[in-house]
C-alpha positions as CSV (number, residue, x, y, z in Angstrom):
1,X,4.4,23.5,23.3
2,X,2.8,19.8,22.5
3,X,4.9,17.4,20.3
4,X,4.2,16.6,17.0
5,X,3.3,13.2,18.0
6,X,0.8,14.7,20.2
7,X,-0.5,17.5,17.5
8,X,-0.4,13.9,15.4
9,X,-2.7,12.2,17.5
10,X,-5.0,15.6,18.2
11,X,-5.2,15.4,14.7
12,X,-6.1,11.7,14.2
13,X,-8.6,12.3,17.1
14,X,-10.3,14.7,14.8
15,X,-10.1,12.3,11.8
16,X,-13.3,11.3,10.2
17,X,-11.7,7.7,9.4
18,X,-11.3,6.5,12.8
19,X,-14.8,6.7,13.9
20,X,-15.8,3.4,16.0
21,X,-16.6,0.5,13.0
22,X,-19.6,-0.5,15.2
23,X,-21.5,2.6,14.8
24,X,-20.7,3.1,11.2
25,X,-22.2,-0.7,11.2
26,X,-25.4,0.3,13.0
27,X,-25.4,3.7,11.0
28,X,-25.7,1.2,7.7
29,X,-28.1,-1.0,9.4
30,X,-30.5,1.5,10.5
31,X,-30.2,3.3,7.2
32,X,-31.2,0.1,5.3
33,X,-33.6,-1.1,7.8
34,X,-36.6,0.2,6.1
35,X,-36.8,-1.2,2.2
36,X,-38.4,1.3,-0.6
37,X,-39.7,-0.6,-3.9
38,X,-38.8,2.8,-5.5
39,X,-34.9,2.3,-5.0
40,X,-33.2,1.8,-8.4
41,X,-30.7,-0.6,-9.5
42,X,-28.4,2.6,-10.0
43,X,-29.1,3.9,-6.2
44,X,-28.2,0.3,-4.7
45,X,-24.8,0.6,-6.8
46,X,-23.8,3.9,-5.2
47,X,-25.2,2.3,-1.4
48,X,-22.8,-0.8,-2.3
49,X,-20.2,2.0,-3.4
50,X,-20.4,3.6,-0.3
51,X,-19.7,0.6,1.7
52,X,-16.8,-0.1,0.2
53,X,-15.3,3.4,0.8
54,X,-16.1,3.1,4.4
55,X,-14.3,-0.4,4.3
56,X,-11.8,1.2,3.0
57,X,-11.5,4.8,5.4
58,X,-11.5,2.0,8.6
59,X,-8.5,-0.3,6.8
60,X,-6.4,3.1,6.5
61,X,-7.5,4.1,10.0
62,X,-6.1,0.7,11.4
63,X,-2.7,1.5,9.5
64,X,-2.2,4.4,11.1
65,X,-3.1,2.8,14.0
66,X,-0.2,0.2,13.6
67,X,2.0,2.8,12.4
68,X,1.6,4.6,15.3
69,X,1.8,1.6,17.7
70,X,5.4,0.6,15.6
71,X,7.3,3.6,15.2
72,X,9.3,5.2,17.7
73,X,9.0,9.0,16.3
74,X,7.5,11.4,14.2
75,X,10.5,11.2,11.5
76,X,9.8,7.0,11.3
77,X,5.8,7.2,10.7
78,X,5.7,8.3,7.2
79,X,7.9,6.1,6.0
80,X,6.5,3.1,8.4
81,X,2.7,4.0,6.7
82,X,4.7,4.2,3.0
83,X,6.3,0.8,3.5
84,X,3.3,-1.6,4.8
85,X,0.6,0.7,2.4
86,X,3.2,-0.4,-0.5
87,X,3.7,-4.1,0.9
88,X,-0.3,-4.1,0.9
89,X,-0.7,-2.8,-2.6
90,X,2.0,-5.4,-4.3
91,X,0.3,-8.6,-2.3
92,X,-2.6,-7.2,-3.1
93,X,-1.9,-7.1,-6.8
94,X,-0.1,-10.6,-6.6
95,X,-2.9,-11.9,-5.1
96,X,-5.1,-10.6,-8.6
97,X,-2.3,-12.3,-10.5
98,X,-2.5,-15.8,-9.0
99,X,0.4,-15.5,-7.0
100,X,0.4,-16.1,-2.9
101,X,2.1,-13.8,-0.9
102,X,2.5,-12.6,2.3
103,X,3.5,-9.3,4.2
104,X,3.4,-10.1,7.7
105,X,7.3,-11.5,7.6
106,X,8.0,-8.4,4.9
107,X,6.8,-6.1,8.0
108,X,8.5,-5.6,11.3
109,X,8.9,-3.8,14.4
110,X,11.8,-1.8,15.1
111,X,13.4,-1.2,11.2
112,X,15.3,1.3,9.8
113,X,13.0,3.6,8.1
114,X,15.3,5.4,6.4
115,X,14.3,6.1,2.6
116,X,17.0,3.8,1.5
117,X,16.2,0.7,3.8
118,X,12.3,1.1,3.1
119,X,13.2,1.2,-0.5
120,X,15.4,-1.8,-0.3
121,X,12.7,-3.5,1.4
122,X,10.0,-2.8,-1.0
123,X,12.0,-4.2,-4.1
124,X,13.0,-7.1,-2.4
125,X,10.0,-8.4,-1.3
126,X,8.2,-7.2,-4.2
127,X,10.8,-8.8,-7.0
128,X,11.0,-12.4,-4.9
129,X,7.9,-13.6,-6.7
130,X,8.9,-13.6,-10.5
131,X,9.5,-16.8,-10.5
132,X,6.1,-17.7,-8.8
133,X,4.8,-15.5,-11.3
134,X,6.2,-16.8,-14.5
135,X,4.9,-20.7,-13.2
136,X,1.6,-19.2,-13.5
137,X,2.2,-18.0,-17.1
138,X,4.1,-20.4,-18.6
139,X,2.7,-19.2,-22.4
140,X,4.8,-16.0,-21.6
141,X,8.4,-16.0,-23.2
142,X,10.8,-14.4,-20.5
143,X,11.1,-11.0,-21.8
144,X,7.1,-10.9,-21.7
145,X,6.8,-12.6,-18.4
146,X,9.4,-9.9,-16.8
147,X,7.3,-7.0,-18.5
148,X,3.8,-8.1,-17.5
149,X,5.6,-8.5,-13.9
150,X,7.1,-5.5,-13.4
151,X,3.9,-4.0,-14.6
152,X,1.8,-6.0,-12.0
153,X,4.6,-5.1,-8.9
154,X,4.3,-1.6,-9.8
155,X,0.5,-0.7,-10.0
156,X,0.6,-2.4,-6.1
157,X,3.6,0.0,-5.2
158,X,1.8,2.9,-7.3
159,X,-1.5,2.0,-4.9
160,X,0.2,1.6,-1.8
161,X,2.3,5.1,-2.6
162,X,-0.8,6.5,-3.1
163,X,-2.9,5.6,0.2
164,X,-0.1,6.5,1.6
165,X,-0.3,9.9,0.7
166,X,-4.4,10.2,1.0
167,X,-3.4,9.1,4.6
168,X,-0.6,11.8,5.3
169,X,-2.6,14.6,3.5
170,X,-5.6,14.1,5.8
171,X,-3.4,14.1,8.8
172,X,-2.3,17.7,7.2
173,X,1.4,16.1,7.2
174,X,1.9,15.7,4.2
175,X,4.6,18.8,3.2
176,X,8.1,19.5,3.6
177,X,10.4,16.7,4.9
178,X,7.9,14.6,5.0
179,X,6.3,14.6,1.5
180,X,10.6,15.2,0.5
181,X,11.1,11.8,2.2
182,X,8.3,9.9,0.4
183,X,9.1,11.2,-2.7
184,X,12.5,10.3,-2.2
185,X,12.0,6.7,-1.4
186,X,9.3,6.4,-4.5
187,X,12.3,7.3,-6.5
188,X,14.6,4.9,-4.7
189,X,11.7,1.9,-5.2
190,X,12.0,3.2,-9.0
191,X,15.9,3.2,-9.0
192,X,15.8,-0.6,-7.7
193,X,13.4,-2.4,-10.2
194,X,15.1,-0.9,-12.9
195,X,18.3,-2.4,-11.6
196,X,16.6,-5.7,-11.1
197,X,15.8,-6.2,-14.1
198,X,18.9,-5.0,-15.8
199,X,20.4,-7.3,-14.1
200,X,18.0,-10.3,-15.3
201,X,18.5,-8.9,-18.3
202,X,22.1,-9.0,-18.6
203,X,22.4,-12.8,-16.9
204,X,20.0,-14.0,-19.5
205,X,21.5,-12.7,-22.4
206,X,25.1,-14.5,-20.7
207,X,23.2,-17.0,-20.7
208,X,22.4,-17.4,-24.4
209,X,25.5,-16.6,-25.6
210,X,26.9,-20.0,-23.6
């Protein structure tokens, strides 16, 4: 009987999104190499669209890739992909938002991928930045520069949850323990923000009453 890590990587092998980026280059090339005065604005949209979505199928090919490459079993991959997918989707969002971050030091070999220490991770490196974030609003009172925060942090987790799961559900993984532990460490990232900022909360109001 194979191993799941071997019925993973039959799988991948099968994947559409790992195709070699140099032919889907000369694909594009060849496809655009002849020019028709008849193509509408409309149709070049949807050729730029297109594009994009390939650009985006190789980026999730190369995370499983490096998920693969740093995890040490079958158990550790979904939560490996679910934690540099989410790191991805917060810098990513930051980034939108003025702020300059980084996920290379946020992202490491050999870590416990358990739902609570991928959770832990998340929120800390995703709640570090509130401070960067409120010296690039400085109209914002503090309530309203916590709000529009949280709101930025969590539409990059949201997106990096998400790829996540597009990822596992082509692989055909996506069920069971494995969509369980996702699930379980969404809830978890959840669990932590709200605590971060009832904390913040509660130090700023101790702070007004001194």
């Amino acid at each position: 009987m194979s191993s799941p890590i071997n019925s993973m990587n039959t799988v991948m092998a099968k994947n559409p999104y790992s195709q070699d980026t140099s032919s889907m280059t000369k694909s594009t090339d060849s496809n655009n190499s002849v020019e028709d005065p008849q193509v509408t604005t409309g149709q070049t949209g949807e050729v730029q669209e297109s594009i994009a979505v390939s650009q985006k199928k190789q980026l999730n090919a190369a995370i499983i890739e490096s998920t693969l490459e740093f995890s040490n079993s079958l158990g550790d991959q979904p939560l490996s992909l679910a934690l540099k997918a989410a790191l991805q989707g917060i810098n990513e969002a930051l980034q939108v938002s003025g702020v300059e971050s980084s996920v290379e030091d946020a992202y490491e070999s050999g870590l416990d991928f358990s739902p609570e220490a991928t959770a832990e991770r998340i929120v800390s490196f995703s709640t570090q930045f509130l401070g960067a974030f409120r010296e690039q609003n400085p109209d914002l009172s503090e309530e309203e520069s916590l709000n529009a925060f949280m709101d930025v942090i969590g539409s990059g987790i949201d997106q990096g949850f998400g790829e996540a799961k597009d990822i596992l559900g082509g692989l055909n993984v996506l069920e069971g323990e494995v969509s369980d532990t996702i699930n379980t460490t969404y809830d978890l990232v959840q669990e932590g923000l709200q605590a971060f900022v009832d904390s913040l909360n509660e130090k700023e109001e101790e702070s007004a009453t001194e």
